[in-house]
PQR file of N, CA, C, O and H, with PARSE charges and radii, in Angstrom:
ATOM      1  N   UNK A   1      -3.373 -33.780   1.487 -0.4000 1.5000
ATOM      2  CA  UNK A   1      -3.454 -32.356   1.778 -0.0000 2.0000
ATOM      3  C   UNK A   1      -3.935 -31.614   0.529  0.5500 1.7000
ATOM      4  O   UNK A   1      -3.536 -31.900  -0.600 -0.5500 1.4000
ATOM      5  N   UNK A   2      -4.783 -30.681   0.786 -0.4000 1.5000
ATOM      6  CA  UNK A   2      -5.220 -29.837  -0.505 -0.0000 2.0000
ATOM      7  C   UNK A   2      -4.356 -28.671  -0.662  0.5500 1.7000
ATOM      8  O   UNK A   2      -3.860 -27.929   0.186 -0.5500 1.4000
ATOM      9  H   UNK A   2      -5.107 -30.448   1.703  0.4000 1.0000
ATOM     10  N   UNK A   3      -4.267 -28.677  -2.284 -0.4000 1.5000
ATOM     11  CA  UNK A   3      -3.344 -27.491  -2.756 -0.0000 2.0000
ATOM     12  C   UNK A   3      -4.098 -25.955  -2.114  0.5500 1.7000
ATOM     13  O   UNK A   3      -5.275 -25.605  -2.042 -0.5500 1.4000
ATOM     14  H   UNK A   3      -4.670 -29.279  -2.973  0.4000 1.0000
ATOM     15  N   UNK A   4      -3.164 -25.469  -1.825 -0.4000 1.5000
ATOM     16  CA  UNK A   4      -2.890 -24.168  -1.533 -0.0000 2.0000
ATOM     17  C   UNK A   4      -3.134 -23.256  -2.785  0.5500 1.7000
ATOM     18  O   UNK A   4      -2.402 -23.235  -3.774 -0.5500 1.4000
ATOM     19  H   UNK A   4      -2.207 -25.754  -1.884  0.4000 1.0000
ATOM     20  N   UNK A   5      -4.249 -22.514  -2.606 -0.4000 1.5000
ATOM     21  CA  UNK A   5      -4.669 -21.511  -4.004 -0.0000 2.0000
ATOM     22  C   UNK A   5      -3.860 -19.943  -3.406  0.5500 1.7000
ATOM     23  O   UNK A   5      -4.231 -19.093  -2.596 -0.5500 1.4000
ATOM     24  H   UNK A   5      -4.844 -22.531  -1.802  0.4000 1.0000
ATOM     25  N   UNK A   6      -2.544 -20.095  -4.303 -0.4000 1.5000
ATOM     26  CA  UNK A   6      -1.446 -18.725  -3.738 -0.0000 2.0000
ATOM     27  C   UNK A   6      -1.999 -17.332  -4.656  0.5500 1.7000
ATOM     28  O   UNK A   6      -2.610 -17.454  -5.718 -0.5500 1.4000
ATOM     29  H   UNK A   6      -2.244 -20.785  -4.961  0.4000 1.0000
ATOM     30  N   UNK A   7      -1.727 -16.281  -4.155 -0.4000 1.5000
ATOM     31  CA  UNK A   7      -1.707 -15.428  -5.484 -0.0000 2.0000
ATOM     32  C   UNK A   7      -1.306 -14.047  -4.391  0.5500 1.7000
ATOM     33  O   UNK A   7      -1.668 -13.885  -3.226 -0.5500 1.4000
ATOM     34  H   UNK A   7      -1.231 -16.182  -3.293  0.4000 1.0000
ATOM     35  N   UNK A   8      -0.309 -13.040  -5.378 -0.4000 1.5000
ATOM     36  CA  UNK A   8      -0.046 -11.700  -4.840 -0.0000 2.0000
ATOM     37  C   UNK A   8      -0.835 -10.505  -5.041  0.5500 1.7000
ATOM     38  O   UNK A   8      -1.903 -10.536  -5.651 -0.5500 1.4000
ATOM     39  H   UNK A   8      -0.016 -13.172  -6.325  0.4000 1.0000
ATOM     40  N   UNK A   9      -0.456  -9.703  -4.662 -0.4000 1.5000
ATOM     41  CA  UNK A   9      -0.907  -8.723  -4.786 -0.0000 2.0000
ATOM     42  C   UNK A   9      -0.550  -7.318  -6.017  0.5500 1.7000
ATOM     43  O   UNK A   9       0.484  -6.832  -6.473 -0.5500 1.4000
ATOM     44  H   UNK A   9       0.412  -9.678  -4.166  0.4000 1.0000
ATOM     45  N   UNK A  10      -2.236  -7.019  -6.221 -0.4000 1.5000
ATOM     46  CA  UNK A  10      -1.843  -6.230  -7.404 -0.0000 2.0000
ATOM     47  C   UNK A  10      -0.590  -5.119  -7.501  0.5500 1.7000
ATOM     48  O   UNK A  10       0.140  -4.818  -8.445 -0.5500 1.4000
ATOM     49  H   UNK A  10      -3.076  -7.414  -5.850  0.4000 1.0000
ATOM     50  N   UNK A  11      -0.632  -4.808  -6.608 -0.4000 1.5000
ATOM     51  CA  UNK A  11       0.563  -3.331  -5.919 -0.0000 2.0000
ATOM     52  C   UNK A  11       2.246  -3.828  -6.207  0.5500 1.7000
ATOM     53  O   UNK A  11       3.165  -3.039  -6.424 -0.5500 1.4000
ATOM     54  H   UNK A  11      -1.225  -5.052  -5.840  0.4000 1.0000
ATOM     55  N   UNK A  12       2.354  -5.164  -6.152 -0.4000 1.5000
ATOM     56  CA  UNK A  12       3.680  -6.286  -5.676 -0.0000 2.0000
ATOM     57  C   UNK A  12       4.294  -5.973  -7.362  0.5500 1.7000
ATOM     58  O   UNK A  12       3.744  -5.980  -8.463 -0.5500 1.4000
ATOM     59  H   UNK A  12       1.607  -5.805  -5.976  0.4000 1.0000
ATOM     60  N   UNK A  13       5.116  -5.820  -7.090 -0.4000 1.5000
ATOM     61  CA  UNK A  13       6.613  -5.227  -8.193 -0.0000 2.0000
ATOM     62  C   UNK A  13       7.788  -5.682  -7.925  0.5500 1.7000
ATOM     63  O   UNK A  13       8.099  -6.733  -7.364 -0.5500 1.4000
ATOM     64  H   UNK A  13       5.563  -5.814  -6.196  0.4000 1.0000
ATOM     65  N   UNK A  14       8.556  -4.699  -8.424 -0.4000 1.5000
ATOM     66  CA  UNK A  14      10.000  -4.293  -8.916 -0.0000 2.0000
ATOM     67  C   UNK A  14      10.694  -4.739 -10.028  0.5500 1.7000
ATOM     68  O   UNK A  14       9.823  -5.091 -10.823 -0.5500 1.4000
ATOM     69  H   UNK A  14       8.304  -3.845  -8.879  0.4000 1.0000
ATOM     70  N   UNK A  15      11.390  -4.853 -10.342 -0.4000 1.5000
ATOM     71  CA  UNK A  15      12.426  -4.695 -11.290 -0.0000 2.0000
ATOM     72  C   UNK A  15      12.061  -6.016 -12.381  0.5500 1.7000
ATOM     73  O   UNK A  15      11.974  -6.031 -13.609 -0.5500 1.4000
ATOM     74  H   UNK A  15      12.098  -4.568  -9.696  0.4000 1.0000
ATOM     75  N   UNK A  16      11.941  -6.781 -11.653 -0.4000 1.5000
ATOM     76  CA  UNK A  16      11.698  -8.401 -12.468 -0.0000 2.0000
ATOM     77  C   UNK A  16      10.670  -8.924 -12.158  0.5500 1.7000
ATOM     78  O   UNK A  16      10.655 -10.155 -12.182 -0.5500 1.4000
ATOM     79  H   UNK A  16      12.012  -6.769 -10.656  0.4000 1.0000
ATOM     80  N   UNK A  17       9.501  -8.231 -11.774 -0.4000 1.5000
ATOM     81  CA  UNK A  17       8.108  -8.846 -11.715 -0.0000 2.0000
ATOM     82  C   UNK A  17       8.035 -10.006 -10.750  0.5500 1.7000
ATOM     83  O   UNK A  17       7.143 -10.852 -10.822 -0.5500 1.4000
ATOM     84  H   UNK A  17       9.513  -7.231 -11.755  0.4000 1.0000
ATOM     85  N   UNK A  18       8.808 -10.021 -10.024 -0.4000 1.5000
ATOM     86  CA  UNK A  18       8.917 -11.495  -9.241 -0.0000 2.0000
ATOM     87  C   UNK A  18       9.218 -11.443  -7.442  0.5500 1.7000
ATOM     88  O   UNK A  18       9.196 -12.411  -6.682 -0.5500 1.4000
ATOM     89  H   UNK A  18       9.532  -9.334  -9.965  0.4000 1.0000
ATOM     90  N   UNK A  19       9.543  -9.727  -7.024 -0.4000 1.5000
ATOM     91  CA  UNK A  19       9.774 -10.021  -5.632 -0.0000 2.0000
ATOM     92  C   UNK A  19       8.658  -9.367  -4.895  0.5500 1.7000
ATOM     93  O   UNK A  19       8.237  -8.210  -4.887 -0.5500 1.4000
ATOM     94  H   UNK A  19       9.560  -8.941  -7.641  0.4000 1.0000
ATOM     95  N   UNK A  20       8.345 -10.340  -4.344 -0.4000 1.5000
ATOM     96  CA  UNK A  20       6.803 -10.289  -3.787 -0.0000 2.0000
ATOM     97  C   UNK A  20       6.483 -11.064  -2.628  0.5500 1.7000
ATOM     98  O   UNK A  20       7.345 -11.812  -2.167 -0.5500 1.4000
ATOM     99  H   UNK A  20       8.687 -11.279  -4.351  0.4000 1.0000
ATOM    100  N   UNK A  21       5.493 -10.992  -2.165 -0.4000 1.5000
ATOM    101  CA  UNK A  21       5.447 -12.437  -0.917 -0.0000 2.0000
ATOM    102  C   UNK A  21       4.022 -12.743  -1.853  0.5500 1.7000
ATOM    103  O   UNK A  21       3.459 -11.970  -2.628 -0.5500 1.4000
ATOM    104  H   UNK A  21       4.793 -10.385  -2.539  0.4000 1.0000
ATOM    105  N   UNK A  22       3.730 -13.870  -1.564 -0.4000 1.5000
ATOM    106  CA  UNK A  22       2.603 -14.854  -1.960 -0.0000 2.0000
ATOM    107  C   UNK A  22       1.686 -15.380  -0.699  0.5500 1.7000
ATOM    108  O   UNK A  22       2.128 -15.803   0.369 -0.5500 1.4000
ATOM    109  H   UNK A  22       4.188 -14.498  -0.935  0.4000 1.0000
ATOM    110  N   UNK A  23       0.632 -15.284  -0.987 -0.4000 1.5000
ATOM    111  CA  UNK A  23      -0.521 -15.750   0.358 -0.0000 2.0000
ATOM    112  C   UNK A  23      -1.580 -16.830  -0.013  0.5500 1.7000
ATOM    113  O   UNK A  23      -2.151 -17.039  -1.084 -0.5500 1.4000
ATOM    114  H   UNK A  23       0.272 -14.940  -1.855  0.4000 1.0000
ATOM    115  N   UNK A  24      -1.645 -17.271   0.838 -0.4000 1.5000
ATOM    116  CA  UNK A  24      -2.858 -18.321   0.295 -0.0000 2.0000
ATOM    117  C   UNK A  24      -4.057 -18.435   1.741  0.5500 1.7000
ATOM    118  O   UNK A  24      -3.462 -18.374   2.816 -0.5500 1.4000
ATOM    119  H   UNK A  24      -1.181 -17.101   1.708  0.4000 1.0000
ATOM    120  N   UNK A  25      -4.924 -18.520   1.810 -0.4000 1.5000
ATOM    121  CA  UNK A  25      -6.064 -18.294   3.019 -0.0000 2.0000
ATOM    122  C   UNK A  25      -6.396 -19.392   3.060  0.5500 1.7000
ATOM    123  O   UNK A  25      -6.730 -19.753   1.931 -0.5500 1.4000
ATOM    124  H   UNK A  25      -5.408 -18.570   0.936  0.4000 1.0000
ATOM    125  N   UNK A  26      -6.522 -20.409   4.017 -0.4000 1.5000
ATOM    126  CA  UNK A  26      -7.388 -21.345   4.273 -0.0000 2.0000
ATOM    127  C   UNK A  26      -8.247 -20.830   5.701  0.5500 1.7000
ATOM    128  O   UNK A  26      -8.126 -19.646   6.015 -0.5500 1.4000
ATOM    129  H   UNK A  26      -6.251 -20.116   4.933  0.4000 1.0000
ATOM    130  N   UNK A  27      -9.162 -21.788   6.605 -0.4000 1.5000
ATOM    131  CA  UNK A  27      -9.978 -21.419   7.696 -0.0000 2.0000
ATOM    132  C   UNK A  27      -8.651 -21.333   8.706  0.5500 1.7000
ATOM    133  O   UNK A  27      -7.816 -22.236   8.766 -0.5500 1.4000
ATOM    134  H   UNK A  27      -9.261 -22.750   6.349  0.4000 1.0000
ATOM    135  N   UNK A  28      -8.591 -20.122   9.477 -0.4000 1.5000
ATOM    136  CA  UNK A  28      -8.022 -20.224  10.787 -0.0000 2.0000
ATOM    137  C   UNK A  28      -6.244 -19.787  10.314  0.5500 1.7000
ATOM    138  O   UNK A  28      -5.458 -19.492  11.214 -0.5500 1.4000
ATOM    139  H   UNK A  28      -9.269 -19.389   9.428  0.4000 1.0000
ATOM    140  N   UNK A  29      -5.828 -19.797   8.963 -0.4000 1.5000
ATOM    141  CA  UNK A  29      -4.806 -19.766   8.351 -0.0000 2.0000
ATOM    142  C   UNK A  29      -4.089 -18.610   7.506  0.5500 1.7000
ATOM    143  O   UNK A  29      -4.185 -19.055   6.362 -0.5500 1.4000
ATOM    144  H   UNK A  29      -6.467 -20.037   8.232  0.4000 1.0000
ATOM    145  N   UNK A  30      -3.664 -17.823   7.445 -0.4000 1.5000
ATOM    146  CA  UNK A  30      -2.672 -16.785   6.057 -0.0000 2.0000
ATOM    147  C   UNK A  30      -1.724 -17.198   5.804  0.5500 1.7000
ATOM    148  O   UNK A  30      -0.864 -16.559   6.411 -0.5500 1.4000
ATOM    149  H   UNK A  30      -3.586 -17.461   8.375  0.4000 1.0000
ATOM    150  N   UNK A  31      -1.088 -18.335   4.923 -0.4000 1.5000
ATOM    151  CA  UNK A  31      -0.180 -19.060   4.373 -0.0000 2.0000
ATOM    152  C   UNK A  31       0.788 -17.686   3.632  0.5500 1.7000
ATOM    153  O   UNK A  31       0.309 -16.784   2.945 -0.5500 1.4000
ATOM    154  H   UNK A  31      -1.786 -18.854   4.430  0.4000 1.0000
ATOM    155  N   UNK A  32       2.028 -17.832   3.953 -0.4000 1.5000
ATOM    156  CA  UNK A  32       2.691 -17.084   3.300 -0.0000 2.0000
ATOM    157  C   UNK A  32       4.010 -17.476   2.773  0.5500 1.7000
ATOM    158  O   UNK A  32       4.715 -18.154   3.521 -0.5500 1.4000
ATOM    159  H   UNK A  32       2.417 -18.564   4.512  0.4000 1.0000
ATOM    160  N   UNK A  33       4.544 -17.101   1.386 -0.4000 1.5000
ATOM    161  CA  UNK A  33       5.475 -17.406   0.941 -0.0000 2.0000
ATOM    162  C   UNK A  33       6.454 -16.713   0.197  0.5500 1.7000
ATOM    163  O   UNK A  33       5.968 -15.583   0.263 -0.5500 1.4000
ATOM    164  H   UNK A  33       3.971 -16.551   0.779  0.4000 1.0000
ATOM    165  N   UNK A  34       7.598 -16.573  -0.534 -0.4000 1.5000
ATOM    166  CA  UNK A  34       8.497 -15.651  -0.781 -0.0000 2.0000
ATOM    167  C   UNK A  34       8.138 -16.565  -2.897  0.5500 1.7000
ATOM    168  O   UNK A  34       8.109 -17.728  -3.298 -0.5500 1.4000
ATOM    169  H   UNK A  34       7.992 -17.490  -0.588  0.4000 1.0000
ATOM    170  N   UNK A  35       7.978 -15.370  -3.500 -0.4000 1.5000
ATOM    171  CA  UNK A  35       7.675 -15.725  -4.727 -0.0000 2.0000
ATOM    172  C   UNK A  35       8.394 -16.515  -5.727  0.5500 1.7000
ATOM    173  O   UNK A  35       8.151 -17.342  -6.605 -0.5500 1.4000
ATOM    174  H   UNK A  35       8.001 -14.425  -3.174  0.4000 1.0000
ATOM    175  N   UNK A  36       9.590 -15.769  -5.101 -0.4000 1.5000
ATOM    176  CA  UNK A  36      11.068 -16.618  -6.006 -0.0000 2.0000
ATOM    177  C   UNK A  36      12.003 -17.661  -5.774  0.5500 1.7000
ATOM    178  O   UNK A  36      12.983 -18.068  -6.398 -0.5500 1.4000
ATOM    179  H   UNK A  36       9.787 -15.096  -4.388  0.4000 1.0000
ATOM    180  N   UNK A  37      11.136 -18.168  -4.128 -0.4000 1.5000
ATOM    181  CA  UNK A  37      11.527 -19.630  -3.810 -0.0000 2.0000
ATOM    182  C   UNK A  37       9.904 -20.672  -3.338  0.5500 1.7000
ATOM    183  O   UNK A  37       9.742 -21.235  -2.255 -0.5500 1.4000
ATOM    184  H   UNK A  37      10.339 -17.838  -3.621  0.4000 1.0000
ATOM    185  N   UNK A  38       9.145 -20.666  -4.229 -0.4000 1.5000
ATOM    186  CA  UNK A  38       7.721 -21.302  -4.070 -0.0000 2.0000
ATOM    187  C   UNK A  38       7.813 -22.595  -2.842  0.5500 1.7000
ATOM    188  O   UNK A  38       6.918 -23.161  -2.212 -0.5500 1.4000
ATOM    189  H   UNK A  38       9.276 -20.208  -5.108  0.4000 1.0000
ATOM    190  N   UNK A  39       9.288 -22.756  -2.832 -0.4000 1.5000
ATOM    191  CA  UNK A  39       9.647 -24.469  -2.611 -0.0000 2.0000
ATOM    192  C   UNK A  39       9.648 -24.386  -1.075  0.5500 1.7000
ATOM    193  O   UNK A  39       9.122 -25.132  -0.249 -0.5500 1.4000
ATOM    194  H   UNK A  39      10.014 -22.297  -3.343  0.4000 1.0000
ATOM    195  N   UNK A  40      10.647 -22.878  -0.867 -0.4000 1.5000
ATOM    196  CA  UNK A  40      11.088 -23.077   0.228 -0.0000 2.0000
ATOM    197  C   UNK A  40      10.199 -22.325   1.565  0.5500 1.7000
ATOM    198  O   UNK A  40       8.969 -22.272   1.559 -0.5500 1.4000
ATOM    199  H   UNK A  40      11.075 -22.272  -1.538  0.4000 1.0000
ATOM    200  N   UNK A  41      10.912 -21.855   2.507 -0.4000 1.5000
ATOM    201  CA  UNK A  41      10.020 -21.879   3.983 -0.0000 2.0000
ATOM    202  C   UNK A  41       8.964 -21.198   3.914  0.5500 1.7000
ATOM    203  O   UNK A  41       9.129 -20.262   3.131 -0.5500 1.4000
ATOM    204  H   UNK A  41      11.912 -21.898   2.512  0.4000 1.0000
ATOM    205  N   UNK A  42       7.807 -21.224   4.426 -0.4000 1.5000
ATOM    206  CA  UNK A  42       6.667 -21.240   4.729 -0.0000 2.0000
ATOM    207  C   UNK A  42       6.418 -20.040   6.507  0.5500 1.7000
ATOM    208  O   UNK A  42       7.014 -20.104   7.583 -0.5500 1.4000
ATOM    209  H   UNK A  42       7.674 -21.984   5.062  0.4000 1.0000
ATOM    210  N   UNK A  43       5.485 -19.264   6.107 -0.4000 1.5000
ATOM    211  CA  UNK A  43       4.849 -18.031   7.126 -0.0000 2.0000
ATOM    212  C   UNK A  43       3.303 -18.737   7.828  0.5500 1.7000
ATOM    213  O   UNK A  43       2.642 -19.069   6.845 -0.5500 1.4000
ATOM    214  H   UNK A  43       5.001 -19.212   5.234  0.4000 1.0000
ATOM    215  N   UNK A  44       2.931 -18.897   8.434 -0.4000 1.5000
ATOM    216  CA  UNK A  44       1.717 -19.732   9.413 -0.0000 2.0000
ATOM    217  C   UNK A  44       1.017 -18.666  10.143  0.5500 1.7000
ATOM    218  O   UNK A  44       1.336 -18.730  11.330 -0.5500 1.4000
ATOM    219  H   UNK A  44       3.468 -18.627   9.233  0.4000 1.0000
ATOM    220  N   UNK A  45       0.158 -17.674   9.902 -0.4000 1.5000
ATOM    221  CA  UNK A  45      -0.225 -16.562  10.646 -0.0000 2.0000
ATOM    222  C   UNK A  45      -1.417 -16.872  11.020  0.5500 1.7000
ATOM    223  O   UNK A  45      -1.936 -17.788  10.382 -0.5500 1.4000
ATOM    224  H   UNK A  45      -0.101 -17.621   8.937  0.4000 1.0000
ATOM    225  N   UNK A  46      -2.117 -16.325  11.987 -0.4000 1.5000
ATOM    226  CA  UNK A  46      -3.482 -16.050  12.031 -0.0000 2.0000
ATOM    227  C   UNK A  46      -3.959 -15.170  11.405  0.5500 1.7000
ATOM    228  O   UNK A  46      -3.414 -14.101  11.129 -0.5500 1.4000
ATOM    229  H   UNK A  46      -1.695 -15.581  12.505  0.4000 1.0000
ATOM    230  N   UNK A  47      -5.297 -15.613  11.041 -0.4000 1.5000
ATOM    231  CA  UNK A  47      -5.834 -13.830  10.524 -0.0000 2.0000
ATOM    232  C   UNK A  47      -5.385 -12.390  11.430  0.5500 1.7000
ATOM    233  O   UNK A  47      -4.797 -11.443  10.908 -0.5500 1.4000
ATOM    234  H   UNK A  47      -5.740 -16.481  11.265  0.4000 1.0000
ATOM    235  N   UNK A  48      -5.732 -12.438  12.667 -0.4000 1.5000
ATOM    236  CA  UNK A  48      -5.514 -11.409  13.515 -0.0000 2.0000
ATOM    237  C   UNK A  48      -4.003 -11.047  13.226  0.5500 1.7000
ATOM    238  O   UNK A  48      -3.541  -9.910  13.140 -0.5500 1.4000
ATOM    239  H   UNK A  48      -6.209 -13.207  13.091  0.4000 1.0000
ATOM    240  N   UNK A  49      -3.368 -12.173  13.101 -0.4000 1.5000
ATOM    241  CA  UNK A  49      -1.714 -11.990  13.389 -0.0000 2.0000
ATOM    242  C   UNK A  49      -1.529 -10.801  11.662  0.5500 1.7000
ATOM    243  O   UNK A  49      -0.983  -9.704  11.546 -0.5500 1.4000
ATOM    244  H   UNK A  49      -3.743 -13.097  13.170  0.4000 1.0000
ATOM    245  N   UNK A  50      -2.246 -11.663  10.616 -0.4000 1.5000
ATOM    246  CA  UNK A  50      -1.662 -11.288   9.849 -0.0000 2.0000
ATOM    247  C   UNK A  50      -2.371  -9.245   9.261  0.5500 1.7000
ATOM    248  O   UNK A  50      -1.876  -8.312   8.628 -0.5500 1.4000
ATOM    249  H   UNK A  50      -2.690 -12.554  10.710  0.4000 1.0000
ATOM    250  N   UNK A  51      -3.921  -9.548  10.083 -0.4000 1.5000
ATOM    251  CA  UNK A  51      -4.389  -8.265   9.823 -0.0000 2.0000
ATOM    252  C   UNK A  51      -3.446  -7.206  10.804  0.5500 1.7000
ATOM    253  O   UNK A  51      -3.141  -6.096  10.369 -0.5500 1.4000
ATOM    254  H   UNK A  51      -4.323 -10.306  10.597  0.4000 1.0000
ATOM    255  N   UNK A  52      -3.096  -7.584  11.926 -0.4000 1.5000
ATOM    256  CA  UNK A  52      -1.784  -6.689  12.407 -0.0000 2.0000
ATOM    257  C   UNK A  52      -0.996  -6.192  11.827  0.5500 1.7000
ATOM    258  O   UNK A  52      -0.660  -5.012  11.921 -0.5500 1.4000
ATOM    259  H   UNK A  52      -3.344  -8.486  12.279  0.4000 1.0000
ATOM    260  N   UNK A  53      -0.351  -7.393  10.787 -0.4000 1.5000
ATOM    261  CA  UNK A  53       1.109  -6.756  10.275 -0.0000 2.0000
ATOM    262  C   UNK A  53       0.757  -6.231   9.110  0.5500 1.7000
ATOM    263  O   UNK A  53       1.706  -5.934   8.385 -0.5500 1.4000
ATOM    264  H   UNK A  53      -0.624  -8.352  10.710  0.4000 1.0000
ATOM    265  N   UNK A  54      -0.414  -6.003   8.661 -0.4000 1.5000
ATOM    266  CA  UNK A  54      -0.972  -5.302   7.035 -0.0000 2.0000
ATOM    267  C   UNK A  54      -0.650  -3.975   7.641  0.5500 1.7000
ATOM    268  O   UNK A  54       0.373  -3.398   7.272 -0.5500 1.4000
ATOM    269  H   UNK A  54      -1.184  -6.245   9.251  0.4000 1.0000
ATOM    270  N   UNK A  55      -1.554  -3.357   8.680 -0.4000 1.5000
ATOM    271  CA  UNK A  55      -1.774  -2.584   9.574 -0.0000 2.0000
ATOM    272  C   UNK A  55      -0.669  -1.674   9.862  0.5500 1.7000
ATOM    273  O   UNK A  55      -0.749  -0.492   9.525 -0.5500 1.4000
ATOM    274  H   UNK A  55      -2.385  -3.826   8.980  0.4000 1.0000
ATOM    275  N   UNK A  56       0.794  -2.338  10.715 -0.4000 1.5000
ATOM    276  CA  UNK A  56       1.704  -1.967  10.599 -0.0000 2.0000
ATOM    277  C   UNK A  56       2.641  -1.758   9.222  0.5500 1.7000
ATOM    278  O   UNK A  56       3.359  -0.758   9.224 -0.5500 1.4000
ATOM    279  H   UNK A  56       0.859  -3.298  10.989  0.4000 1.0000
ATOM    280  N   UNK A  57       2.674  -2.471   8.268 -0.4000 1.5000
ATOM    281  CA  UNK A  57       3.196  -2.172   7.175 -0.0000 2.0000
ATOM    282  C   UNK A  57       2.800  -1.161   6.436  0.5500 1.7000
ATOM    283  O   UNK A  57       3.597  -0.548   5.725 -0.5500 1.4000
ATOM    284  H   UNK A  57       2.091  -3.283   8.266  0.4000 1.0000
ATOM    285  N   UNK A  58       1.419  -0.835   6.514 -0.4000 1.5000
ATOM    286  CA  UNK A  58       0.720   0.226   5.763 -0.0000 2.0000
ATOM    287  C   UNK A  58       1.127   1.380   5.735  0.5500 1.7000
ATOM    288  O   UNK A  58       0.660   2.246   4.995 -0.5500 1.4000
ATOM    289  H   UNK A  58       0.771  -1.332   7.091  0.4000 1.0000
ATOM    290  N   UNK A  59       2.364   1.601   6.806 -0.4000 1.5000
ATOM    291  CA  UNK A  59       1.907   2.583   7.656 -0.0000 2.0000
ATOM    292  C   UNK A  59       4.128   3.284   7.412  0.5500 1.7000
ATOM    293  O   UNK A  59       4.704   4.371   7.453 -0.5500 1.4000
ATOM    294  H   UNK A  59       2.744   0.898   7.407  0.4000 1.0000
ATOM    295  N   UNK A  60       4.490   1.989   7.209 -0.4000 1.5000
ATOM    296  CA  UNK A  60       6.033   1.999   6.833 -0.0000 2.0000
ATOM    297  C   UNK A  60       6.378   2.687   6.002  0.5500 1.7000
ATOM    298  O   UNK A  60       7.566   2.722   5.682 -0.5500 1.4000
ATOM    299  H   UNK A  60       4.023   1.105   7.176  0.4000 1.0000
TER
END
């Protein structure tokens, strides 16, 4: 399996530089992850799925 190229977003803060979600794009894929557990569970979106919830969050 090929590594996953993660990285956050410039905007992504708080207090300890570290709570953030993490994304990685492959074809057909928006890999998502929680910054301060790299290890643990894993987000599986579609693009569509995930341009939705940008959409709605934007908006929070």
């Amino acid at each position: 399996m090929t590594e996953l190229a993660w990285f956050k977003s410039s905007y992504s803060g708080g207090n300890d530089g570290e709570s953030c979600v993490e994304i990685a794009r492959t074809p057909g894929t928006v890999h998502i992850r929680d910054s301060k557990n790299t290890e643990g569970p894993r987000l599986a979106l579609t693009p569509e799925a995930w341009a939705e919830f940008l959409a709605y969050a934007s908006v929070r």
